[in-house]
KELO-733300 format. One line per 3 residues: number of its first residue (from 1); their letters; for each residue x, z, y of C-alpha. Coordinates in steps of 0.5 Angstrom, whole numbers. Example, Ala and Ser with C-alpha at 12.3 -4.5 7.8 and 13.67 -1.06 7.14 Angstrom:
BEGIN
1 = as = 25:16:-9  27:14:-2 .
END
This chain:
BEGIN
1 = xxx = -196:40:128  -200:45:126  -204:51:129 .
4 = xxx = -206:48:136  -213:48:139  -215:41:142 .
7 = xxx = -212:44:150  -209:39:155  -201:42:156 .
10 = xxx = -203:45:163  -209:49:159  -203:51:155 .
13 = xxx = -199:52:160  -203:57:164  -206:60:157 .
16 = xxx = -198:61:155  -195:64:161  -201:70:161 .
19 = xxx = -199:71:155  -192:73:156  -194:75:162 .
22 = xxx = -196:82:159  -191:81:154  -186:82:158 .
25 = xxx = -189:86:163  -186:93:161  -179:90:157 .
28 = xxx = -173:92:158  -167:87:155  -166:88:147 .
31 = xxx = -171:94:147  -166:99:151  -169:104:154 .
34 = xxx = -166:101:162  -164:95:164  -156:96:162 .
37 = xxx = -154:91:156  -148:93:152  -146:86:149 .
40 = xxx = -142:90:143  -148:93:140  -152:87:142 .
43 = xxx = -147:84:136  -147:89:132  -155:89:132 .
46 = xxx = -156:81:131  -155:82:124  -158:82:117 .
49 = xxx = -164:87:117  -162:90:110  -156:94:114 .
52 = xxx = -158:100:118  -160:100:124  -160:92:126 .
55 = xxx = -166:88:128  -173:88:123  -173:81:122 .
58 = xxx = -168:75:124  -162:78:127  -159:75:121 .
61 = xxx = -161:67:124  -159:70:131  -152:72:129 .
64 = xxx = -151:64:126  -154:62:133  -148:66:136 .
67 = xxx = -142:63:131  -145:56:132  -144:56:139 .
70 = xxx = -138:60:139  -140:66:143  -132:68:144 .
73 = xxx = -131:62:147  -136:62:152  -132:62:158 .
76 = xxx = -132:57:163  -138:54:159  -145:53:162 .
79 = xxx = -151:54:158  -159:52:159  -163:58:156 .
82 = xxx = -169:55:155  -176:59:155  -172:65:156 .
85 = xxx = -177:70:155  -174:77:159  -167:74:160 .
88 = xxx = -164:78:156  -160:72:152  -158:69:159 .
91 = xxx = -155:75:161  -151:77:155  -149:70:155 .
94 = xxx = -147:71:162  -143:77:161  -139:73:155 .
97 = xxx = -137:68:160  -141:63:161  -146:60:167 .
100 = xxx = -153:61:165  -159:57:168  -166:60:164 .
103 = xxx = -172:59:166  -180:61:163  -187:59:164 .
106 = xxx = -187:67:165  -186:70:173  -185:77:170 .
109 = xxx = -180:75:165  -176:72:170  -177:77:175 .
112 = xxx = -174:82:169  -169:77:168  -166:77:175 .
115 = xxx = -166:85:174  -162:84:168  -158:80:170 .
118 = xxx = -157:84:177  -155:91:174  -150:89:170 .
121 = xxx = -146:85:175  -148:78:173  -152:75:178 .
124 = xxx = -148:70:181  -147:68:174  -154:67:171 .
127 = xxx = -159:63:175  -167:64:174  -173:60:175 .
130 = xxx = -180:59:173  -181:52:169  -183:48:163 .
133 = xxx = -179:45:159  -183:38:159  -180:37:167 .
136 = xxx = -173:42:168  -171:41:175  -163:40:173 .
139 = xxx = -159:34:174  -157:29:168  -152:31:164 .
142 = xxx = -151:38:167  -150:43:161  -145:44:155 .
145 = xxx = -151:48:151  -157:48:151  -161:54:147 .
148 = xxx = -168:54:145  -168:61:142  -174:62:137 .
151 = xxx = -178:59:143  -178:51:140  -185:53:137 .
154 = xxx = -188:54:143  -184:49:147  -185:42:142 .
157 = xxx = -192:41:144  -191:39:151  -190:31:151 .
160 = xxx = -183:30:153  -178:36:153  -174:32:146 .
163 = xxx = -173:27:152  -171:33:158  -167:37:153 .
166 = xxx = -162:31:152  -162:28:158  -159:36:161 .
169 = xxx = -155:35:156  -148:33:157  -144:28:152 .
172 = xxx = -143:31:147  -146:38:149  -150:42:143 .
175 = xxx = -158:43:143  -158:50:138  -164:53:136 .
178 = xxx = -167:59:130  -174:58:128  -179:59:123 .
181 = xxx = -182:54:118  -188:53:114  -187:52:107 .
184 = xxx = -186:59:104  -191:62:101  -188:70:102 .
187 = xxx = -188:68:109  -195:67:109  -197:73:106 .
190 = xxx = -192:77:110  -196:73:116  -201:75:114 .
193 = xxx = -200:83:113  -196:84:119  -200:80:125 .
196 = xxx = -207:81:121  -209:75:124  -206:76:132 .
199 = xxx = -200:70:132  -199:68:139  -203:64:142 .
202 = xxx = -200:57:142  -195:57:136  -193:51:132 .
205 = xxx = -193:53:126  -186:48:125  -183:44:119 .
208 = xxx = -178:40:117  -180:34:119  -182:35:126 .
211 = xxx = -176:39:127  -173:31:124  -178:28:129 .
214 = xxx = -174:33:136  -167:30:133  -169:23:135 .
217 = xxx = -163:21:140  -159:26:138  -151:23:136 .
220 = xxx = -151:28:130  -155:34:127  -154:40:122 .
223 = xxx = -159:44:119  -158:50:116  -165:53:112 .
226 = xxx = -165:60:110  -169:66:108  -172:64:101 .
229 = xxx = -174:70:97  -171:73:103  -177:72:106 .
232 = xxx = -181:77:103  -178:82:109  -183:80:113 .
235 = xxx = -187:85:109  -184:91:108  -181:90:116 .
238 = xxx = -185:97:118  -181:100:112  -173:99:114 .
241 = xxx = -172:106:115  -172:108:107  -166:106:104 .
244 = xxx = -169:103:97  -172:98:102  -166:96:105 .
247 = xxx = -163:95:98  -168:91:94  -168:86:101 .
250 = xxx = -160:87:99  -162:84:93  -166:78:95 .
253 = xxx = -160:76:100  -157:75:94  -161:72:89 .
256 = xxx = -163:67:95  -155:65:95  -155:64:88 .
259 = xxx = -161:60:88  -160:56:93  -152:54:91 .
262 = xxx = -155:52:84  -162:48:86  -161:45:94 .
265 = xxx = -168:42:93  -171:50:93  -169:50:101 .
268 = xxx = -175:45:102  -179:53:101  -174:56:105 .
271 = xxx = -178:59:111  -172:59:117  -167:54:121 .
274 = xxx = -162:55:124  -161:47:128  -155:44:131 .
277 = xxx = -156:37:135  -150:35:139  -151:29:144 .
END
């Protein structure tokens, strides 16, 4: 794993939670302007950043995350949003039926996520707690559903969460997680020009094998690589709002659909997954 400074895991733990403290500090659920969540338009805006309106950059990847878990058919179902952030996922879930645990390292995202999850009338639905994923304080086999959403790059660090994840999992429960990956040099670039430099402490910049290296254990496993030539949205994130923008992403998409079905082994430069293991 690249990317990390030589910190004991409770040095990273402390510098982490900090950091998502101010993150999360003035947020409000999918960028809303109130704590209100519509979980129509949370659909409708997970989606390919080239469509008008959608989120800048890996909605496409959430929305396979949403089909891969069966999003209509979450009730009854219990879920373990790992690294939950402000709570925003956990509380949509729950308003689609399911009984969400979250938990972060961050006591102001949870805080906000009890807000959330409150005033949209589904606190009795989702439980919060501040916590890391290297040590969950939840029985053995007690979840059908396990997300890591865009947080596996951070929680991998810490000795021991491959082990926690799937010993909450019940037999035959899904892991499911969304990630970037190393490998492609637009990504770099666009890292580059969009962060100037400023990537959160503590990211692990992750790649295939040790994504293999967390699927140890697991009965079954499914990786879905994406975003080759596509990657290149990362550059013109700021730029979405101009229709030529939009279209010559559109074409990107395309030509990655085209490339990938012709050459496969070109999804080793793919920069983002979608991973699906199954106790």
């Amino acid at each position: 794993m690249s990317g990390l400074k030589n910190l004991t895991p409770a040095e990273w733990e402390r510098i982490e939670s900090e950091e998502h403290d101010a993150q999360y500090r003035d947020s409000r659920p999918f960028d809303f302007a109130n704590y209100k969540i519509d979980p129509a338009h949370v659909i409708w805006w997970e989606d390919y950043c080239y469509k008008r309106g959608r989120r800048t950059d890996r909605g496409h990847r959430t929305k396979r995350v949403f089909e891969l878990m069966g999003l209509d058919s979450l009730e009854g179902k219990t879920i373990l949003d790992v690294g939950c952030g402000n709570g925003q996922y956990s509380v949509f879930f729950a308003m689609m039926g399911a009984r969400v645990h979250a938990f972060d390292l961050s006591p102001v995202g949870v805080e906000i996520g009890k807000r959330t999850a409150s005033e949209n009338g589904v606190n009795d639905r989702c439980s919060f707690s501040v916590q890391n994923a290297s040590k969950m304080d939840y029985p053995s086999n007690s979840f059908d559903i396990v997300v890591f959403h865009e947080v596996l790059h951070h929680a991998i660090k810490y000795p021991g969460v491959r082990e926690e994840t799937l010993r909450v999992l019940k037999k035959g429960g899904l892991m499911i997680c969304a990630e970037t990956l190393e490998g492609n040099p637009l990504l770099s670039l666009g890292r580059t020009i969009s962060m100037r430099g400023q990537e959160r402490k503590g990211d692990v910049i992750l790649t295939l094998r040790d994504l293999n290296d967390f699927a140890q254990g697991f009965e079954t496993e499914h990786f879905e690589l994406m975003s080759l030539l596509f990657m290149a949205k990362r550059i013109f994130r700021n730029y979405l709002g101009f229709a030529p923008i939009r279209w010559l992403l559109f074409a990107l998409k395309k030509t990655d659909d085209v490339l990938l079905k012709a050459c496969p082994s070109l999804k080793q430069y793919c920069s983002e997954c979608v991973l699906v293991l199954k106790k």
